[in-house]
C-alpha positions in Angstrom: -38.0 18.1 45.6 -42.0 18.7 46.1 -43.7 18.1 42.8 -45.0 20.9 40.9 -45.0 22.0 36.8 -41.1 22.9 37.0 -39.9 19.4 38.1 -39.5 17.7 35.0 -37.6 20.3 33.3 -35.3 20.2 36.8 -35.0 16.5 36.5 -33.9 16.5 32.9 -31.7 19.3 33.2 -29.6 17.4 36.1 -29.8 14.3 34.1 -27.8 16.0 30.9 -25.3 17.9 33.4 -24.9 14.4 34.6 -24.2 13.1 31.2 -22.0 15.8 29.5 -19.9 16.0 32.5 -16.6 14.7 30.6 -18.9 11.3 29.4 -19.7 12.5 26.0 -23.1 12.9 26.3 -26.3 10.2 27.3 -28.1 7.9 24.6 -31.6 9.6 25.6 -30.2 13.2 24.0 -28.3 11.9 21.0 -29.5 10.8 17.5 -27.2 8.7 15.6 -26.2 9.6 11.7 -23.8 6.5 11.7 -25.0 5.4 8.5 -26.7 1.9 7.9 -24.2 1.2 5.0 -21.6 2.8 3.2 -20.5 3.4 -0.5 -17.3 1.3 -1.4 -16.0 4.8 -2.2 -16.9 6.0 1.2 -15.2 3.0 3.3 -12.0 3.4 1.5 -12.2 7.0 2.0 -12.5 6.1 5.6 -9.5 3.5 5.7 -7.2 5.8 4.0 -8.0 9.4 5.7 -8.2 7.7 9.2 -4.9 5.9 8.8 -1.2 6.8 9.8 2.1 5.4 8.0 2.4 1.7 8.9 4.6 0.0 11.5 5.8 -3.7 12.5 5.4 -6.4 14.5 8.5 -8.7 14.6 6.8 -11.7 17.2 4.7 -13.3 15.1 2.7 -12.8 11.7 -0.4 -12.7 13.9 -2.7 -14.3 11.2 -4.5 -15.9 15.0 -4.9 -14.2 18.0 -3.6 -16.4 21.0 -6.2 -15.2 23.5 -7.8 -17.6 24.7 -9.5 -16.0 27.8 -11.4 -14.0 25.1 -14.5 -16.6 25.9 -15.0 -15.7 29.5 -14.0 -11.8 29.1 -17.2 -11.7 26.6 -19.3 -13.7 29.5 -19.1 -10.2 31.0 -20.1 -8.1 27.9 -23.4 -6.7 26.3 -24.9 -5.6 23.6 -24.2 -2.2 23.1 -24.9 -0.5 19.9 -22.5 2.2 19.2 -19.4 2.1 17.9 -16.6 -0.8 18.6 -12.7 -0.3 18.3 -10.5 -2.7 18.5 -7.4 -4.8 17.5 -5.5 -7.3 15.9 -6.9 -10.1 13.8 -10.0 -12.8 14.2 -10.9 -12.0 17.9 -12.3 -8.4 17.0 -14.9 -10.1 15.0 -16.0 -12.9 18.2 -16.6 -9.0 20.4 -18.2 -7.6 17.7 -20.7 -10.1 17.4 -21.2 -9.8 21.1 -21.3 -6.8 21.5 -23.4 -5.7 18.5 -22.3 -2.3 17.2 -23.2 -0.2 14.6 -20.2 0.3 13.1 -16.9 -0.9 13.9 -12.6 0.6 13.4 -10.2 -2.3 13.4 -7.2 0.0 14.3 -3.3 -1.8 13.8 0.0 -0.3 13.5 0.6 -3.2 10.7 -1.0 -2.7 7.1 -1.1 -5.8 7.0 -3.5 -6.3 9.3 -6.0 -4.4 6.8 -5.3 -6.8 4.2 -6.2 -9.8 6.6 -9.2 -7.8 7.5 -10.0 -7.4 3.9 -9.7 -10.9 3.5 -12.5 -11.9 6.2 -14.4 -9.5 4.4 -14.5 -10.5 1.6 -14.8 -14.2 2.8 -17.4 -13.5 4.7 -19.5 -11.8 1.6 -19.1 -14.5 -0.4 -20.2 -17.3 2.2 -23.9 -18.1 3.0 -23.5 -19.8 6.2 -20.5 -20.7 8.8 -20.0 -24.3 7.0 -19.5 -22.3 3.7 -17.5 -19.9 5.0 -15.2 -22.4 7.0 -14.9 -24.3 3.4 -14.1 -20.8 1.9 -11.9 -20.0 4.6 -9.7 -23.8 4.9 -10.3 -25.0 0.9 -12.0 -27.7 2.3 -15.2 -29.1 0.4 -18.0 -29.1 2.6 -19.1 -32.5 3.9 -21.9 -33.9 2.6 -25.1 -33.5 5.0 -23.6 -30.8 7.2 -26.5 -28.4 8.5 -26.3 -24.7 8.6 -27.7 -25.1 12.1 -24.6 -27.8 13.3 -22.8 -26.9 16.2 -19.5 -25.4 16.6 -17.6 -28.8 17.9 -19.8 -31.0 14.6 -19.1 -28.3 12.2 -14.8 -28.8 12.9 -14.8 -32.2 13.9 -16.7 -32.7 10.5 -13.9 -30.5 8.4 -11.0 -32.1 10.3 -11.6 -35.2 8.2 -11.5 -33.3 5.1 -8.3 -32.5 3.5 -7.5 -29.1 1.6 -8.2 -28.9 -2.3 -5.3 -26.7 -4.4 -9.2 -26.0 -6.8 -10.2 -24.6 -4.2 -8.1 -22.6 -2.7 -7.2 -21.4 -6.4 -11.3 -20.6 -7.1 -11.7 -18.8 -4.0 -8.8 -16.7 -4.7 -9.7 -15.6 -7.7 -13.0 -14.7 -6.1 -11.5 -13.4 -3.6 -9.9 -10.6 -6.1 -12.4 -10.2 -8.2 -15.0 -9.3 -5.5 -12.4 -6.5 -3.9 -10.6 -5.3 -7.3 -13.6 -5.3 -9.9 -17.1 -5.5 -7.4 -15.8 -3.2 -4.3 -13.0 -1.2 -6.5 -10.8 -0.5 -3.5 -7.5 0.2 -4.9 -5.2 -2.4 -3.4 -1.5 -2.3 -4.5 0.6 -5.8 -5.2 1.6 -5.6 -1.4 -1.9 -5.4 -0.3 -2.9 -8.5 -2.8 0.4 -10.5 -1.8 -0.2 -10.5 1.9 -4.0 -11.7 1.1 -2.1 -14.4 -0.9 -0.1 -15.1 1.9 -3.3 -15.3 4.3 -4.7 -17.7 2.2 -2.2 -20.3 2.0 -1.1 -20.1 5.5 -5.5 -21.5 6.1 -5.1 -23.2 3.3 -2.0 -25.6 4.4 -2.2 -25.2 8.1 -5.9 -25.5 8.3 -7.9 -25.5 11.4 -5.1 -26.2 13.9 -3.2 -22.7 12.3 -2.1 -20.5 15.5 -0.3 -17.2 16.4 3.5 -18.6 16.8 3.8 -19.8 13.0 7.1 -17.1 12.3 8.8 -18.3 15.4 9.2 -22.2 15.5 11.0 -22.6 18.8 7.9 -20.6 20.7 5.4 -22.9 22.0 2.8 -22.2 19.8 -0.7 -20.7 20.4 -4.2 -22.3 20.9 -5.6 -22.9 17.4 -8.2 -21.8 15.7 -10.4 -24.5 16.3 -9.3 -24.2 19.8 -10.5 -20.6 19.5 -13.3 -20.6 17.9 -14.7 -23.6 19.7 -13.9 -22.4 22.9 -16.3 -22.1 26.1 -16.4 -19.5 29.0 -17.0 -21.0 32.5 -20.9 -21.2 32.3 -19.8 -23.7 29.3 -21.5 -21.2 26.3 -18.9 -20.7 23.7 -19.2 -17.0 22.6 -17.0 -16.5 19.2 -18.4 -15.0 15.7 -18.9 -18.6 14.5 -20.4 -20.2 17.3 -24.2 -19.4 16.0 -25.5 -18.6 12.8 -26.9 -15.1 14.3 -23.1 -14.6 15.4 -22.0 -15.6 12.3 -25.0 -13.3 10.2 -24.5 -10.4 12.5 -20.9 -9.8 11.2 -21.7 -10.5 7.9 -24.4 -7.8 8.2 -22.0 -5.0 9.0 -19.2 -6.5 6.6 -21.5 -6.6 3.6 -22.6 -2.8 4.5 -18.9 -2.0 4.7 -19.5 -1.2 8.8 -16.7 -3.0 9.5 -13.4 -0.1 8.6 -10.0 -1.6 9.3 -7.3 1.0 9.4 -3.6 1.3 10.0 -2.8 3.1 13.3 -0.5 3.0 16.3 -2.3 3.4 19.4 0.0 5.9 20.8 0.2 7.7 17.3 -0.8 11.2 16.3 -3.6 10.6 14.7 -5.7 7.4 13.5 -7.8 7.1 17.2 -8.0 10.5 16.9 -9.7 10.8 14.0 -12.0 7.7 14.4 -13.0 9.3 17.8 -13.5 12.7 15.3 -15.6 11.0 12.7 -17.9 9.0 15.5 -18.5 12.4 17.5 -19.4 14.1 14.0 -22.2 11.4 13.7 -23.6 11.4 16.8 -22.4 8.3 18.3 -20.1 7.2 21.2 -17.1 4.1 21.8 -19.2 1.7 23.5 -16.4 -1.1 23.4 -12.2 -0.3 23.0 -10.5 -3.9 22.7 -6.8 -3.1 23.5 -5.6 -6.9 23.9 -2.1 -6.4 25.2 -1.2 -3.7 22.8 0.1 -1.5 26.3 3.1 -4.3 26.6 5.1 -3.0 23.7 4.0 0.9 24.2 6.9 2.8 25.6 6.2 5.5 27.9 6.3 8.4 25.8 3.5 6.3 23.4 1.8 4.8 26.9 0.8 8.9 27.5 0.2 9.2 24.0 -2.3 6.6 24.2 -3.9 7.5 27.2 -4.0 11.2 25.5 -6.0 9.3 22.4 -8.1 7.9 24.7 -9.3 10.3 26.8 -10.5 12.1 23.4 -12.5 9.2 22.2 -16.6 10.2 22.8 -17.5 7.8 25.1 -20.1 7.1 28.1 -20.3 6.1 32.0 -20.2 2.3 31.0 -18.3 1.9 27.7 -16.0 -0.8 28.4 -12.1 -0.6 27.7 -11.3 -4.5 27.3 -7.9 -6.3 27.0 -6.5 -9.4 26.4 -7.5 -10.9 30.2 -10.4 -8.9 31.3 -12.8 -5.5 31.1 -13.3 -2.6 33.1 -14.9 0.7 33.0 -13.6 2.9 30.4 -14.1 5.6 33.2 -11.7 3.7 35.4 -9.1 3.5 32.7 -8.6 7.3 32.1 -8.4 8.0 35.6 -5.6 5.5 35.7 -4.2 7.6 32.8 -4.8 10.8 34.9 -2.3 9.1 37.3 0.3 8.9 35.1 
């Protein structure tokens, strides 16, 4: 095209045809409203209009993920901004510190995987740094001379000489209620409060070496959680949300701002990824990450097209990545897949 004065409008006109051809639209024409924080009233407005009626999960009480790949599938990732979606327990927290959204849906056909959610939350609040919250989080007191800035490895080698305290777990709990029933005001039933309970004590007598298998004894059982959270990718970086103290601050950030929304929803359901994909188009934003993990095993093919249906309505971009429990690939790549189907 010669130059002249009508290039640059030509140029940006092909540019947003480009964008808005079925990608949701480019970062250089869209100003966010995701808010920086939200009201306590407006994040349980959020968890209860976006969710759907709750389902099971019979394999395990998934308290840990058992991913342990999860190091060198976030080797691959970037900072993205936008909005995150994801699923299951601990792991969404390690992705969303890499990949540093604005706002994040924890979508999970179990309620209870809201209360364990709520539970991090409120953990995470309360703690000032990782060795606090790994204290908070084991009923462990704190060794003596342990650094804010100590390692990953020093931080649990350290704790794995210290045995759990019934004051402590006792203390936090009660913190742990008061904080989410009296400060926050979300109005949690005796359900919601008894699976926290459960939470608690399953860290608090298990400790560090807790995994995913705990309901099924005859199952090998799953790496730990100081397997997971200590874990390196190939380059030998490890990469989960307690790794740094900027992982650790940067999901504290979005927790304390109530960013962080976990809601009960089946992936091939009628409407909870609907209506998180509704609420981040109405603000401006896209999906820059979905974490499926290996949700698609236990679809059935009427929910496999119901998913792929969900998906395709999400707003999203040429590179927002669809990840799972082994790997990433284009989003883009995914729904064409679906289109197959």
């Amino acid at each position: 095209m010669p130059p002249g004065p009508g290039r640059p409008a030509v140029v940006t006109a092909l540019v947003l045809a480009i964008c808005l051809i079925g990608l949701g639209g480019c970062s250089l024409f869209r100003r966010s409203t995701i808010p920086a924080r939200l009201t306590d009233e407006q994040f349980w407005k959020l968890v209860v209009d976006l969710s759907e009626p709750p389902g099971t999960f019979t394999h395990s009480d998934n308290l840990v993920s058992n991913e342990l790949q999860f190091a060198d599938v976030m080797r691959t990732l970037r900072p993205r901004g936008g909005v995150y979606i994801g699923v299951g327990p601990e792991q969404n927290l390690s992705y969303i510190a890499e990949v540093q959204p604005a706002m994040a849906f924890i979508v999970d056909v179990r309620v209870e995987n809201r209360s364990l959610h709520l539970f991090y939350k409120t953990l995470l609040e309360l703690s000032t740094d990782r060795a606090d919250f790994i204290s908070r989080l084991f009923s462990r007191e704190r060794p003596a001379g342990l650094e804010a800035g100590a390692s990953i490895e020093e931080l649990f080698t350290r704790y794995a000489t210290v045995r759990p305290e019934r004051r402590l777990r006792e203390e936090n709990g009660r913190l742990i209620r008061q904080r989410l029933l009296e400060t926050h005001k979300f109005p949690l039933s005796p359900r919601d409060l008894a699976w926290i309970d459960y939470a608690f004590d399953a860290f608090y007598a298990d400790g560090p070496a807790i995994h995913y298998a705990r309901l099924l004894p005859n199952d090998p059982p799953g790496p730990s959680y100081r397997t997971l959270m200590t874990a390196k990718d190939v380059s030998g970086q490890h990469r989960s949300y307690l790794s740094s103290e900027m992982n650790f601050e940067l999901v504290k950030s979005l927790q304390t701002a109530n960013l962080i929304v976990p809601i009960v929803g089946d992936f091939g359901g009628p409407f909870a990824l609907k209506r998180a994909g509704e609420y981040v188009r109405e603000h401006n934003q896209i999906v820059t990450t979905f974490y499926s993990s290996n949700v698609e095993v236990y679809l059935n093919r009427e929910k496999s097209v119901a998913f792929c249906r969900n998906l395709i309505g999400l707003p999203h971009d040429w590179n927002t990545y669809f990840v799972w429990s082994k790997g990433k690939q284009p989003l883009r790549l995914k729904l064409a897949a679906c289109a197959a189907k």
